[in-house]
Backbone as CSV, one residue per row, in Angstrom:
resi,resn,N_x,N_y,N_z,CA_x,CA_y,CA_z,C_x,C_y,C_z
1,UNK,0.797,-1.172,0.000,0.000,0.000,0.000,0.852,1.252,0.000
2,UNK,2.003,1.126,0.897,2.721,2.319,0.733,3.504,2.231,-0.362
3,UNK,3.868,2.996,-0.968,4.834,3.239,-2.218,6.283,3.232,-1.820
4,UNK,6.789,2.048,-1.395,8.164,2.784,-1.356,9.417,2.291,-1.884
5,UNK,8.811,2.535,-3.321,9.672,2.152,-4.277,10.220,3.453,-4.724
6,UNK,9.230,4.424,-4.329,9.831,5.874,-5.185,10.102,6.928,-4.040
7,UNK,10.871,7.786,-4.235,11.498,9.063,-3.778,13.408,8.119,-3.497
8,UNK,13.846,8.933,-2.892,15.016,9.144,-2.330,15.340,8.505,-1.028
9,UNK,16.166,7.054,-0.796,16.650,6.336,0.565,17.171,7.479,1.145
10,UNK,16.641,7.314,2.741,17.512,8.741,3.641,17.836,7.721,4.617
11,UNK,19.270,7.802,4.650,19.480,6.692,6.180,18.890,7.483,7.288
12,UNK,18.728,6.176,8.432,18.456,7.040,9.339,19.466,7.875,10.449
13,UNK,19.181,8.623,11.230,19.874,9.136,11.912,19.747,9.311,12.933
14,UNK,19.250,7.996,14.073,19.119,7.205,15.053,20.516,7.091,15.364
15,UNK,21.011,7.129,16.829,21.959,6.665,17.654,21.952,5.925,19.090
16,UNK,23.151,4.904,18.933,22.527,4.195,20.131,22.627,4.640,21.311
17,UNK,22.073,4.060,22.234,21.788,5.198,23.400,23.095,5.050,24.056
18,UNK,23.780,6.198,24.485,24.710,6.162,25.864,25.858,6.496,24.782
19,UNK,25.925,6.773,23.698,26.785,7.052,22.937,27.146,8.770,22.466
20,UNK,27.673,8.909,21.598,27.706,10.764,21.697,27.786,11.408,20.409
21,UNK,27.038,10.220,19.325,25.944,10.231,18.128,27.319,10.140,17.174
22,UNK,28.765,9.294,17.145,29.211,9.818,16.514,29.540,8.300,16.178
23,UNK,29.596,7.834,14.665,29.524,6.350,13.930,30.489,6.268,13.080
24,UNK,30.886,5.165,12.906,32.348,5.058,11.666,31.148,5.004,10.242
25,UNK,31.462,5.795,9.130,31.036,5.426,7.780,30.974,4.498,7.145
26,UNK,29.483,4.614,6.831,28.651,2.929,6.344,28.070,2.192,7.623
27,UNK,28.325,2.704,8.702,27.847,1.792,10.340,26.424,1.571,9.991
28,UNK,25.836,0.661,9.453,24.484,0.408,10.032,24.042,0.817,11.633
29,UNK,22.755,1.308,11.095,22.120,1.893,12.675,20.836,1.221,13.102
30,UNK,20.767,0.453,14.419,19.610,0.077,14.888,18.587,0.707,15.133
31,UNK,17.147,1.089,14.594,16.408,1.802,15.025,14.914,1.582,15.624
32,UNK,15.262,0.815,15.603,13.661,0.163,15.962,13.949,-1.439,16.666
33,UNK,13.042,-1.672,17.574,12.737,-3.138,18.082,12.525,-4.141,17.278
34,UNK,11.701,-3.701,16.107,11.429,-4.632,15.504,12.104,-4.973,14.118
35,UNK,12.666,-4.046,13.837,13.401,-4.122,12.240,14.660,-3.962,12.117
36,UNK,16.052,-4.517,11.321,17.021,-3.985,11.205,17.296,-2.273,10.875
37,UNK,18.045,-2.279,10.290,18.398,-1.062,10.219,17.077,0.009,9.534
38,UNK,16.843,0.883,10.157,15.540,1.932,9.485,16.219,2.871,8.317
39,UNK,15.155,2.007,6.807,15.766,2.620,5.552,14.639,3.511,5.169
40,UNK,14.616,5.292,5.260,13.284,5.726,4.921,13.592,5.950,3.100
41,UNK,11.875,6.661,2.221,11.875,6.910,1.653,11.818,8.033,1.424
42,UNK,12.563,9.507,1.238,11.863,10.371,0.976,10.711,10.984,-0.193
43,UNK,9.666,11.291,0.964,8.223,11.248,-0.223,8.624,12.728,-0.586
44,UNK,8.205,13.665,0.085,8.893,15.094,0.351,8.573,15.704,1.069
45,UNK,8.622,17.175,1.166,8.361,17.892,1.767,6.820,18.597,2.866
46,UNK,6.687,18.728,3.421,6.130,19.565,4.258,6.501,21.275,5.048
47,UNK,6.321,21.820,4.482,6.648,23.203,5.113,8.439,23.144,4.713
48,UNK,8.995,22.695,6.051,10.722,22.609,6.143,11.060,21.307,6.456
49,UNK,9.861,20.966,7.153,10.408,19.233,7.422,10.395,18.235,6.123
50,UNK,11.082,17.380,6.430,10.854,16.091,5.347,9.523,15.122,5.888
51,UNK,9.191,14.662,4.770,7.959,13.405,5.112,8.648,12.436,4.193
52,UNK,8.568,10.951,5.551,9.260,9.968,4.767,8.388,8.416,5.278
53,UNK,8.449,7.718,4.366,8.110,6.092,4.665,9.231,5.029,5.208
54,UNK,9.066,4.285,5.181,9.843,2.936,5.516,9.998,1.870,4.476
55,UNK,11.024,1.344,3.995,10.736,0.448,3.381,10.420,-0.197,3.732
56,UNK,10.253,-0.813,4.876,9.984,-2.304,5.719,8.586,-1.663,5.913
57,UNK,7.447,-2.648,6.199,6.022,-2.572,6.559,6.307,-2.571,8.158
58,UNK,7.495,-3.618,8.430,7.454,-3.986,10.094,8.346,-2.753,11.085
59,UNK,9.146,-1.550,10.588,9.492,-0.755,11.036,9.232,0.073,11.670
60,UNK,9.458,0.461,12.961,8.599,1.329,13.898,9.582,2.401,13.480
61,UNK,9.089,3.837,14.081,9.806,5.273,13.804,10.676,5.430,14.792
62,UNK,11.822,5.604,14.273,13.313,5.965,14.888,13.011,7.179,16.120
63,UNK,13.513,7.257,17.131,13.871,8.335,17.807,12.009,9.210,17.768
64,UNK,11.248,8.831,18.106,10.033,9.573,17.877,10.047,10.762,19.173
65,UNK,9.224,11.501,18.639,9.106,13.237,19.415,8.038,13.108,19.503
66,UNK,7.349,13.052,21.181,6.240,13.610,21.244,5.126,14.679,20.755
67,UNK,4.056,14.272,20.527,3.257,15.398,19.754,2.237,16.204,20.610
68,UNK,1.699,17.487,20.770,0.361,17.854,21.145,-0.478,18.224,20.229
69,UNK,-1.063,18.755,21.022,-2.558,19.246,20.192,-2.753,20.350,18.675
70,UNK,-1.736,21.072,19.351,-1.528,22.039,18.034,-0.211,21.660,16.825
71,UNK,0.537,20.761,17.523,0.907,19.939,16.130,0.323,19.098,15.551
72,UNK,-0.512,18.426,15.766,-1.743,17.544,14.776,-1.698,17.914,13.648
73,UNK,-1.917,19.159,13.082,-2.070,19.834,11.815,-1.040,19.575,11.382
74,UNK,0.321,19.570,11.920,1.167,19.500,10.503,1.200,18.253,10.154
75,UNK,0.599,17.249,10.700,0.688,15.717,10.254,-0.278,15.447,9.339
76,UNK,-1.314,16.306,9.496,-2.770,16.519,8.747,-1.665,16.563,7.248
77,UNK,-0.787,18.136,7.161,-0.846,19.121,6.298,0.399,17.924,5.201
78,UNK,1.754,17.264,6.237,2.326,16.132,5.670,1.910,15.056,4.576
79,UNK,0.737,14.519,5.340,0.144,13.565,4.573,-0.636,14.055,3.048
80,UNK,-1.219,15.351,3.475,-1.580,15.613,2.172,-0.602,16.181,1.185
81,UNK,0.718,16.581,1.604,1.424,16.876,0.797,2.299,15.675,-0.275
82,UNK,1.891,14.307,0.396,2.149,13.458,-0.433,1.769,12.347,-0.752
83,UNK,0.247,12.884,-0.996,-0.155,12.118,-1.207,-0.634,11.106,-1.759
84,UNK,-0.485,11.890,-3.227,0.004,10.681,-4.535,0.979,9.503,-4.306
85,UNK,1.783,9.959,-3.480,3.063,8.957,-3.671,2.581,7.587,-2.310
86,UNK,1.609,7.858,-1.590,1.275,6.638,-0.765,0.468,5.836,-1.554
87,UNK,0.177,5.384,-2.485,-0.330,4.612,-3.233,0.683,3.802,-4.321
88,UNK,0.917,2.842,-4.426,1.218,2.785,-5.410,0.768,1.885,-6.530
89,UNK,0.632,2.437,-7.510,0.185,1.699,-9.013,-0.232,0.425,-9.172
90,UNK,0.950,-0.327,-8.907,0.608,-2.088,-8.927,-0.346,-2.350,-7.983
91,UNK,-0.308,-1.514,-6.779,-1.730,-2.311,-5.421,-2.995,-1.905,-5.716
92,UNK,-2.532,-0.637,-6.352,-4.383,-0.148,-6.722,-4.582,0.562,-7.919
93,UNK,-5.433,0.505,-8.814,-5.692,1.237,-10.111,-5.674,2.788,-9.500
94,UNK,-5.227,3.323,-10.429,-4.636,4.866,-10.542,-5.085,5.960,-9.432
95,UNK,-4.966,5.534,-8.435,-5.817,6.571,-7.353,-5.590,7.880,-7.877
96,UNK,-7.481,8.827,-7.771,-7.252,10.363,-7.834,-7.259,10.983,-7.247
97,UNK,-6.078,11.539,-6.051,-6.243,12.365,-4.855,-6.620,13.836,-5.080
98,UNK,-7.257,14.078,-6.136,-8.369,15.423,-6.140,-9.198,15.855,-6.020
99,UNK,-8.460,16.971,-4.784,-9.647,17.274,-3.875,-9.684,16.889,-2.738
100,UNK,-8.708,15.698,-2.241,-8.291,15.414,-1.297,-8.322,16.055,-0.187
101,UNK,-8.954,15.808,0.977,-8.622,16.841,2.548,-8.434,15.681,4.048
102,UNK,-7.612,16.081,5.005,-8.227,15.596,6.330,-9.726,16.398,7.101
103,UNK,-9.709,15.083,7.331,-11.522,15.191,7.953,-10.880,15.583,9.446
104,UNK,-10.094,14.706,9.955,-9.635,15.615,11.216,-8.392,14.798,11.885
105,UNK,-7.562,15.311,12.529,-6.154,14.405,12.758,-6.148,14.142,14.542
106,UNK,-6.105,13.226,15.213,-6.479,12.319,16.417,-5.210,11.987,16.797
107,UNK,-4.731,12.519,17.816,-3.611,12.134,18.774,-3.665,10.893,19.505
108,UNK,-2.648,9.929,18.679,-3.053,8.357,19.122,-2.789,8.724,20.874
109,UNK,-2.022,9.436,21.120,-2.269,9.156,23.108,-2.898,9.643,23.751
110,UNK,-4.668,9.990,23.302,-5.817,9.967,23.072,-6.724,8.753,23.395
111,UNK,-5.788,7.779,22.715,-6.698,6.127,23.653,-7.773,6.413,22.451
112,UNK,-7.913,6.815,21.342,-8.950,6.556,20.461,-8.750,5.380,18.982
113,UNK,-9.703,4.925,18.502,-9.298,4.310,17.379,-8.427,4.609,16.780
114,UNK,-7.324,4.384,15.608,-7.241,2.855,15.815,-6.031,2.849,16.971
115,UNK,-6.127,3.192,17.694,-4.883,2.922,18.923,-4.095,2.087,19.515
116,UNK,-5.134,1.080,19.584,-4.597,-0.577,20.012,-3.542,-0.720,18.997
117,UNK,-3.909,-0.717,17.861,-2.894,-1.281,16.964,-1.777,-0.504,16.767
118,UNK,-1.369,0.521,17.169,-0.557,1.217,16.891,0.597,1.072,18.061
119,UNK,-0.043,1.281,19.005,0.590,0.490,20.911,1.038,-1.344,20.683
120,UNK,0.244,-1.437,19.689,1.173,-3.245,19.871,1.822,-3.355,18.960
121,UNK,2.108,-2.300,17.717,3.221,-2.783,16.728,4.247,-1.963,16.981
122,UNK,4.415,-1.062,17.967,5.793,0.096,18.369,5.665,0.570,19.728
123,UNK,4.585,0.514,20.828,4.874,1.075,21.790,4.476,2.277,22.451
124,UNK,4.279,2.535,23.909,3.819,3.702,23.883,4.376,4.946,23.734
125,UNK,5.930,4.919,23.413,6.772,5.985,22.914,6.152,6.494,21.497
126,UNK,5.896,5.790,20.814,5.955,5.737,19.129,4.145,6.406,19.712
127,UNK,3.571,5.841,20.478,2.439,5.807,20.151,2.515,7.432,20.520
128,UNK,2.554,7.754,21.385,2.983,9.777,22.667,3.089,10.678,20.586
129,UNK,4.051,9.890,19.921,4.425,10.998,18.787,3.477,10.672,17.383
130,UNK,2.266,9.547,17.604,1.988,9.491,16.552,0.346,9.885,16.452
131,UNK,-0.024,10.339,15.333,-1.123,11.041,14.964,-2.000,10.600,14.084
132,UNK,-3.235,10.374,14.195,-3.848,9.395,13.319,-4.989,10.268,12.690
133,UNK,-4.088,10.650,11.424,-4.895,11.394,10.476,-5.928,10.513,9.148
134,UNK,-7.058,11.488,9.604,-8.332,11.027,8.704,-8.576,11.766,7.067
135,UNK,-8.199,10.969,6.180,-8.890,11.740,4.881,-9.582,11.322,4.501
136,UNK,-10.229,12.069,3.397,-10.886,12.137,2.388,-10.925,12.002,1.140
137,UNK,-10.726,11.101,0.503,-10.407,11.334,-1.200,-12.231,11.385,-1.533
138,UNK,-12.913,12.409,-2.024,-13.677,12.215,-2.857,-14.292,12.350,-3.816
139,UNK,-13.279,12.270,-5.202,-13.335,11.140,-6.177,-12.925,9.808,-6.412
140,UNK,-12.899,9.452,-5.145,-12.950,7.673,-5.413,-14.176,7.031,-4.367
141,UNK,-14.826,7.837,-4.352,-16.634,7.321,-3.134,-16.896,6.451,-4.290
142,UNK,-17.095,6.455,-5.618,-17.828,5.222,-6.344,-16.481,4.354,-6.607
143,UNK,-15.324,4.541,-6.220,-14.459,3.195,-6.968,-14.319,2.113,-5.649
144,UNK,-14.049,2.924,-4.494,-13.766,2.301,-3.444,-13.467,3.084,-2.053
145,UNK,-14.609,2.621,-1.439,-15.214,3.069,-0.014,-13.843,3.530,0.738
146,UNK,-12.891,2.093,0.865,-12.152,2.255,1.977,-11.006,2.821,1.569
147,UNK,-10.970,2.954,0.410,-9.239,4.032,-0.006,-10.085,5.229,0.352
148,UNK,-11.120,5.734,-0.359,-11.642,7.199,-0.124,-11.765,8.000,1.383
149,UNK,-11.653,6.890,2.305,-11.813,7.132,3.735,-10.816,6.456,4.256
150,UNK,-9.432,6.860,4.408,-8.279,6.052,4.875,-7.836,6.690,5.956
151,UNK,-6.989,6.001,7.160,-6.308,6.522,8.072,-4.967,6.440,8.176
152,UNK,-4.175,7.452,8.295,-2.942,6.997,8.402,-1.765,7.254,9.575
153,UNK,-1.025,6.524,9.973,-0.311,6.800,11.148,1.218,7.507,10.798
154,UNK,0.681,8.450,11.377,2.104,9.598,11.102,2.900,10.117,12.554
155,UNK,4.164,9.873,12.841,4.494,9.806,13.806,5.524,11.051,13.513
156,UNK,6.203,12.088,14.752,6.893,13.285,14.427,8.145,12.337,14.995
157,UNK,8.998,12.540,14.493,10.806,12.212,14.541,11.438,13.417,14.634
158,UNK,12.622,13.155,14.457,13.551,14.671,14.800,14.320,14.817,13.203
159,UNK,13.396,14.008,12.228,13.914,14.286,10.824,12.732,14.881,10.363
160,UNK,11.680,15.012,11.027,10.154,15.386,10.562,9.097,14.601,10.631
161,UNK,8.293,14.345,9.554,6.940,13.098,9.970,7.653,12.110,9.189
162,UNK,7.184,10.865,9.844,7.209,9.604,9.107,5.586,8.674,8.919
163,UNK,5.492,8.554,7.985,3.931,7.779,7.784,4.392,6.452,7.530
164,UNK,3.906,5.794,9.057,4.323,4.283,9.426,3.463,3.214,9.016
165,UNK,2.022,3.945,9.066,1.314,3.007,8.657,-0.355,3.474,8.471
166,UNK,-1.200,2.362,7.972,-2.483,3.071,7.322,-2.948,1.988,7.871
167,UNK,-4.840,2.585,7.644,-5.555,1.434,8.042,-6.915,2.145,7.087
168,UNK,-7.187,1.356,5.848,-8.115,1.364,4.670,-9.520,0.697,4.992
């Protein structure tokens, strides 16, 4: 579902703890519990920050930054900035994100849908920085219900947002 065949690999820039962030060249970096090394995609931009994916489906977000209330929006404003590129081609016929909006963006440490799932695939660290933004595509209400109404989990890092994961 996510595209991340396209944009630009950004290593990550995770360090291990108790260390003083400084790595020999080429060091693979551990970033997550669950995945080797965290390889993002860059989708692009948002404002100044980067917005990036994972290649791995099973990758939790590196180094995550707590979020509040009045950052919600830029996770809103992230996702729609790339939002062509979370689809990709081979999984689904030609999605048209025009016209596209969030319906409204939900602070997973909130304890609201989809939450559970987000707390058992990364934690309640990942969960404190991640934001579970609601859109809208509608021109695809007659192709398909659940792309047109998708959720996606966007978590803030100290490289910007990362969109970890969706739920269609």
């Amino acid at each position: 579902m996510l595209a991340v065949g396209c944009g630009t690999p950004v290593e990550s820039t995770a360090r291990a703890p108790g260390t003083n962030g400084s790595r020999a060249p080429g060091e693979r970096v551990q970033s997550s519990p669950r995945g080797p090394a965290a390889h993002f995609v860059l989708l692009g931009y948002s404002g100044h920050l980067r917005v990036v994916a994972f290649r791995r489906a099973d990758t939790c977000p590196p180094r995550p930054v707590a979020v509040s209330g009045k950052q919600a929006i830029g996770a809103g404003e992230a996702v729609l900035a790339v939002l062509l590129k979370l689809f990709s081609p081979r999984a689904y016929p030609p999605v048209n994100v025009a016209g596209a909006y969030v319906l409204h963006d939900v602070l997973a440490s909130e304890r609201r849908f989809p939450y559970l799932v987000a707390r058992s695939e990364c934690g309640e660290a990942v969960l404190r920085a991640t934001v579970f933004v609601f859109t809208r595509l509608p021109r695809e209400e007659s192709v398909s219900a659940s792309v047109a109404h998708g959720i996606f989990y966007v978590a803030r890092i100290r490289a910007g947002w990362a969109i970890w994961g969706a739920y269609f």
